[in-house]
C-alpha positions as CSV (number, residue, x, y, z in Angstrom):
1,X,-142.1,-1.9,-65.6
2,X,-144.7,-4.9,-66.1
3,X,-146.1,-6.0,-69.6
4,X,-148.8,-4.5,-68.8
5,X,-147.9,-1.3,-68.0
6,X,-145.7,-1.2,-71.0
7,X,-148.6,-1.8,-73.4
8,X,-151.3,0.0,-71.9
9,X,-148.8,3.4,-72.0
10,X,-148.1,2.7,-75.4
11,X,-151.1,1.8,-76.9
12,X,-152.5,5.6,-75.7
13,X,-152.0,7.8,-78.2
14,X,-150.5,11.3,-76.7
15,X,-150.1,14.3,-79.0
16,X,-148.6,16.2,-76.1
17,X,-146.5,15.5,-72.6
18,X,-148.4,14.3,-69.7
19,X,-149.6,16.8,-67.4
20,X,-149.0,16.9,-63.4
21,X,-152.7,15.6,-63.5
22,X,-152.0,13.1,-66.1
23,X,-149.1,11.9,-64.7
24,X,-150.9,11.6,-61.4
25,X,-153.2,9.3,-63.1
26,X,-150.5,7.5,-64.4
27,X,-149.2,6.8,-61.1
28,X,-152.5,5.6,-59.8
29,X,-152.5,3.3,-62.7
30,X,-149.7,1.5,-62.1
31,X,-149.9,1.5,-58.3
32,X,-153.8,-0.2,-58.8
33,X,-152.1,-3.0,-61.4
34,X,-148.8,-3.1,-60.3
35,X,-149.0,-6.8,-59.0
36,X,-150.9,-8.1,-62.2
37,X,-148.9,-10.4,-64.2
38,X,-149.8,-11.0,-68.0
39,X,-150.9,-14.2,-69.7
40,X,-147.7,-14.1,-71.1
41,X,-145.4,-14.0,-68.3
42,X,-148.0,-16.7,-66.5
43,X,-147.3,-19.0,-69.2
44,X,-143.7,-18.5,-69.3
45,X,-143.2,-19.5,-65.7
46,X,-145.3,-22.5,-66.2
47,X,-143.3,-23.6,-69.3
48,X,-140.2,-23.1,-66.6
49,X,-141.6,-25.4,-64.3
50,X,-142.6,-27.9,-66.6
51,X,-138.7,-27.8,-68.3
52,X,-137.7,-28.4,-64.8
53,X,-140.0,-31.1,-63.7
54,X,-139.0,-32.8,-67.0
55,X,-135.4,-32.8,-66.2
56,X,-136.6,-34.6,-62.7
57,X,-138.0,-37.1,-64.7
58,X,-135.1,-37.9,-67.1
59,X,-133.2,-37.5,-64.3
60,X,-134.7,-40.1,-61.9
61,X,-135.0,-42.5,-65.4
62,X,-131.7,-42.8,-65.5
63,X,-131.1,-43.5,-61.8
64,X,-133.7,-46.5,-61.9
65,X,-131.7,-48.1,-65.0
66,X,-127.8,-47.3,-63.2
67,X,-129.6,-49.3,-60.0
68,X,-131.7,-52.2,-62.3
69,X,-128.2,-53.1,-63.8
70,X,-126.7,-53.0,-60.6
71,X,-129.0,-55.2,-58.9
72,X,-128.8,-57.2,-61.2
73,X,-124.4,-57.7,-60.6
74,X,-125.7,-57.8,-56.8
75,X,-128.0,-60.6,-57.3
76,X,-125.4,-62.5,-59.2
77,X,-122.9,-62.3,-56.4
78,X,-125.2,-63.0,-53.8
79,X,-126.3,-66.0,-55.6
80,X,-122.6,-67.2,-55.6
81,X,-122.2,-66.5,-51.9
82,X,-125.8,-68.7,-51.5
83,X,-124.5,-71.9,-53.2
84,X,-120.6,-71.7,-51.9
85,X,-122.1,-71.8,-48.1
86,X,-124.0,-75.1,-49.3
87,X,-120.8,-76.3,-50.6
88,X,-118.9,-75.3,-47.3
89,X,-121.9,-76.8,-45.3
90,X,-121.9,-80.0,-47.0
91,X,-117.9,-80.2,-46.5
92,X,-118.8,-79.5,-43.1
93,X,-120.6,-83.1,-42.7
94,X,-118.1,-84.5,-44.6
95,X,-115.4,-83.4,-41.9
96,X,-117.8,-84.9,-38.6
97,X,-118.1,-88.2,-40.3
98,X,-114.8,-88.0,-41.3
99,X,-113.4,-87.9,-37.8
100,X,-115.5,-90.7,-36.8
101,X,-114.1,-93.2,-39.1
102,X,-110.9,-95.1,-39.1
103,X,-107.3,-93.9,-39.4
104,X,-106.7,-95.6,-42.6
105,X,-109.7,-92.3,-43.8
106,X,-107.2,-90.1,-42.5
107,X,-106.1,-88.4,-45.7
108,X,-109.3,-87.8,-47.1
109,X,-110.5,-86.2,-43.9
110,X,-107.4,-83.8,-44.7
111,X,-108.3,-83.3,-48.5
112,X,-111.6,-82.0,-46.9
113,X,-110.5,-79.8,-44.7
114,X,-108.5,-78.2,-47.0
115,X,-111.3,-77.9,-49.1
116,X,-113.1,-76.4,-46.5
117,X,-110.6,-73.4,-46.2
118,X,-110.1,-72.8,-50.2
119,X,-114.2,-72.4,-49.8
120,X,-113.7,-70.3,-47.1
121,X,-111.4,-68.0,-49.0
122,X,-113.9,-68.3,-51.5
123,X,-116.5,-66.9,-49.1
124,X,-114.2,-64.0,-48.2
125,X,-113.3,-62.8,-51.7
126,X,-116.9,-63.0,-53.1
127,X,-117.7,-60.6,-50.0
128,X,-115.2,-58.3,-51.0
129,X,-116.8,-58.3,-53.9
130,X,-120.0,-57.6,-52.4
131,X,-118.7,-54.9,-50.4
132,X,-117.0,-53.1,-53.1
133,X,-121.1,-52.8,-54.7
134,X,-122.0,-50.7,-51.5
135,X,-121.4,-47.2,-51.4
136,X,-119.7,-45.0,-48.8
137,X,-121.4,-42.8,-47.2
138,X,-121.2,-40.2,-44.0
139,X,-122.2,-41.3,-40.6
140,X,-124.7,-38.7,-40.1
141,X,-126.5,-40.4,-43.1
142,X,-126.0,-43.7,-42.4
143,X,-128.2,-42.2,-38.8
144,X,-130.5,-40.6,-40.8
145,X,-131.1,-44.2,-43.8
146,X,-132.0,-46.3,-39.9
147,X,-133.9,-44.3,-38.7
148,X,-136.6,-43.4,-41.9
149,X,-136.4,-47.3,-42.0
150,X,-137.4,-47.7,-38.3
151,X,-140.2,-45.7,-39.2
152,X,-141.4,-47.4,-42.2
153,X,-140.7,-44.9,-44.4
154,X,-140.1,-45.6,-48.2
155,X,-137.2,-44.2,-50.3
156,X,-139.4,-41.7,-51.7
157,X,-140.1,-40.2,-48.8
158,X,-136.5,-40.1,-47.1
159,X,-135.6,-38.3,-50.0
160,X,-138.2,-35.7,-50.0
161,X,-137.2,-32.1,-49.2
162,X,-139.6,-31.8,-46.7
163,X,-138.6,-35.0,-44.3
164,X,-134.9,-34.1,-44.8
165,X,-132.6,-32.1,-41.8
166,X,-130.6,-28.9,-43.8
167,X,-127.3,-31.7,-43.5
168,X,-128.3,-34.2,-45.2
169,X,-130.4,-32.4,-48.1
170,X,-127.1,-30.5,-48.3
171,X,-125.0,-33.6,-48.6
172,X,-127.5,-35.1,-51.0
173,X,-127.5,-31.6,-53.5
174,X,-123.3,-32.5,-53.6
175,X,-121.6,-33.9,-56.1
176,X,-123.6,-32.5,-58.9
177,X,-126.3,-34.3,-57.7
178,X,-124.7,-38.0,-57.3
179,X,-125.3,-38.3,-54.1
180,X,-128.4,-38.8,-54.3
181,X,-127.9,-42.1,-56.2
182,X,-125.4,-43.0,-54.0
183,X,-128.2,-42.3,-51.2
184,X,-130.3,-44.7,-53.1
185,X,-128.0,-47.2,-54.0
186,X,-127.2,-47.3,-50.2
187,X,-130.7,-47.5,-48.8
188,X,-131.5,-50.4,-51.5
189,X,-128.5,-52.5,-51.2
190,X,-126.8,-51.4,-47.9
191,X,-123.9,-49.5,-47.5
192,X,-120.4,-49.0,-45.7
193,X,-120.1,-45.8,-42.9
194,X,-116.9,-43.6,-44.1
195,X,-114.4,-43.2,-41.5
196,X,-114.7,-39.8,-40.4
197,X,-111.6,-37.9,-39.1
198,X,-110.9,-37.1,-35.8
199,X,-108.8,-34.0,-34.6
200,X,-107.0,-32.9,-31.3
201,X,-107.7,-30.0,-29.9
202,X,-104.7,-27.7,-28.8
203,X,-104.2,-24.2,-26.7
204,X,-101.4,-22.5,-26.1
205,X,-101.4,-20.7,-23.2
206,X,-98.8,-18.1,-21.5
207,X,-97.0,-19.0,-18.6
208,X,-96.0,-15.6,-16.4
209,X,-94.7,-14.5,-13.3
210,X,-95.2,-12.7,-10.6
211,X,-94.1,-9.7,-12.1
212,X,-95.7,-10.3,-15.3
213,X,-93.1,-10.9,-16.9
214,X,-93.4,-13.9,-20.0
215,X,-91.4,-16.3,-19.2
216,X,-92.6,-19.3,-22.2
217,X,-95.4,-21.1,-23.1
218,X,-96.8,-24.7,-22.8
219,X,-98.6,-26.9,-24.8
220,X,-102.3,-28.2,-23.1
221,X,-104.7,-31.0,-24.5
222,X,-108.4,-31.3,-24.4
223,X,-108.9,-34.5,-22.6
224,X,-112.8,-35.7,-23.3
225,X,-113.8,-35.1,-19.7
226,X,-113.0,-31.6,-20.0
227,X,-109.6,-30.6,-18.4
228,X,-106.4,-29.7,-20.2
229,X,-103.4,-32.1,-20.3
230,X,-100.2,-31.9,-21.4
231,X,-99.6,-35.9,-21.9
232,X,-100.9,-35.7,-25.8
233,X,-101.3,-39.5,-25.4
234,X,-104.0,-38.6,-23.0
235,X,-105.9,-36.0,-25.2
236,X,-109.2,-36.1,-26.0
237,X,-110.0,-37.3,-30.0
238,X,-113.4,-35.7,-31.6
239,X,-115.0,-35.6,-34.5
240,X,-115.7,-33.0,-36.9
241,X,-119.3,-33.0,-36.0
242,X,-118.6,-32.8,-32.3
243,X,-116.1,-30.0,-32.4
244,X,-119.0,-27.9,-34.3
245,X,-121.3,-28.6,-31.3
246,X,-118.6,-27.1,-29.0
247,X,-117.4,-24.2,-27.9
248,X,-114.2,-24.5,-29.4
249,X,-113.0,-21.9,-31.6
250,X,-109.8,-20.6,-29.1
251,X,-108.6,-24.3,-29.8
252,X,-106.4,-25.2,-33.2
253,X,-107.4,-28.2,-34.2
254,X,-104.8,-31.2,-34.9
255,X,-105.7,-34.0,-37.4
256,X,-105.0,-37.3,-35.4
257,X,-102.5,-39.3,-37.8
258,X,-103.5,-43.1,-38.7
C-alpha cells in the first residue's frame, strides 16, 4: 500500500468495521490515487539520484588526477625520445662526413658509429618504456576508439551510454568499473590491441557401412572456405567473435596453441 493510502485509512476514525458499501468506497479510493506518490517518496528518489550523480563526480575526479599524473610520466618519456633522435640525427652527419675524409679518420668514424647503435638501443628501450604506459585493450574496442575519432567525436561522447554498441558498454561496466579508465587512458595516449585467441573448430563424425553397421569415426576440420579436412595443418583458425557470428554450435572448439 502507498503512503498515502496508509495515512488517509488511518487518519479516519472508525468505531465500527467497514461495510460492503464502505469497503466499496475504499476500493474506489485507492484505485482513483493508486498512482500518486507522496512528497515524501518524491524527495527520497531525488536524494537517490543526487547520491548517485555525486559518486559520478568523485568518481570521474579521481580518473582526471590517475591521467594528469600519467601524462605527466608520458610527456617525460616522450621528451627523452625527442632529444635522443637529435642526438642520433646529429651522429648521423657525423658518420657522412666521416666517410668522406681520410683513412687516418678511420677510427673516429667507428667510435661514431658505435655511438650511433648504443643511441639506437637507447631509442628502443625508452619505447618500451612508452609502450608499457599504453593500455591493452580488445580489438572490438580498439574499432570502436577509430572510428568515434573518424567522426570527430570527443571522449565524452564515446563514452556516453547512448553512442555505445551493448559490447563495448559491457566491456566498459567490467572490472569494477576500470575499464573505463583504461578506455580513457587509451583514447588520450594511444594504446596496444590484445591478442585475441583463436580456436579450431572440430566434428566428429560416424563413418558406417552399408549395413549400418559403425565401423569408427574420423576426425574433420573446418577449413575457412567452408569444407571439412582432415589435414589439421590445413584447418581453418577463428576468433572468438567470429565463431559467435556462425553457425557453429555442433563444432567443439580447439584453442590453437602458441
Amino acid at each position: 500500500m502507498k503512503k498515502f493510502e496508509e495515512e488517509l485509512f488511518s487518519e479516519v476514525p472508525c468505531k465500527f468495521g467497514l461495510s460492503t458499501e464502505g469497503e466499496y468506497k475504499q476500493s474506489i479510493l485507492v484505485k482513483h490515487f493508486g498512482d500518486w506518490i507522496s512528497p515524501e517518496d518524491h524527495q527520497a528518489e531525488v536524494w537517490k539520484i543526487e547520491l548517485q550523480n555525486l559518486k559520478y563526480r568523485e568518481e570521474l575526479a579521481r580518473m582526471q588526477k590517475s591521467l594528469r599524473k600519467k601524462n605527466k610520466a608520458i610527456k617525460e618519456l616522450n621528451g627523452a625520445v625527442k632529444k635522443t633522435k637529435a642526438r642520433l640525427k646529429e651522429c648521423e652527419k657525423l658518420r657522412i662526413e666521416a666517410n668522406n675524409e681520410a683513412a687516418s679518420e678511420y677510427s673516429r668514424k667507428c667510435e661514431v658509429v658505435e655511438e650511433r647503435a648504443e643511441f639506437k638501443r637507447e631509442i628502443e628501450k625508452l619505447k618500451s618504456q612508452l609502450e608499457k604506459q599504453q593500455p591493452e585493450i580488445p580489438e572490438f574496442v580498439a574499432n570502436y576508439i577509430e572510428a568515434a575519432k573518424e567522426d570527430f567525436w570527443t571522449l565524452l561522447s564515446a563514452m556516453d551510454d547512448s553512442n555505445l554498441s551493448s559490447r563495448v558498454g559491457d566491456w566498459l561496466k567490467g572490472g569494477n568499473f576500470t575499464n573505463q579508465e583504461i578506455f580513457a587512458q587509451a583514447w588520450l595516449n594511444g594504446y596496444t590491441v590484445a591478442k585475441e585467441k583463436r580456436f579450431y573448430l572440430k566434428d566428429n563424425r560416424e563413418l558406417e557401412s552399408v549395413g549400418d553397421t559403425c565401423i569408427g569415426y574420423v576426425t574433420l576440420y573446418l577449413k575457412n572456405d567452408g569444407y571439412l579436412t582432415t589435414n589439421k595443418t590445413r584447418a581453418g583458425q577463428f576468433t572468438q567473435s567470429e565463431i559467435d557470428s556462425m553457425a557453429a554450435d555442433s563444432y567443439e572448439q580447439i584453442e590453437v596453441e602458441e
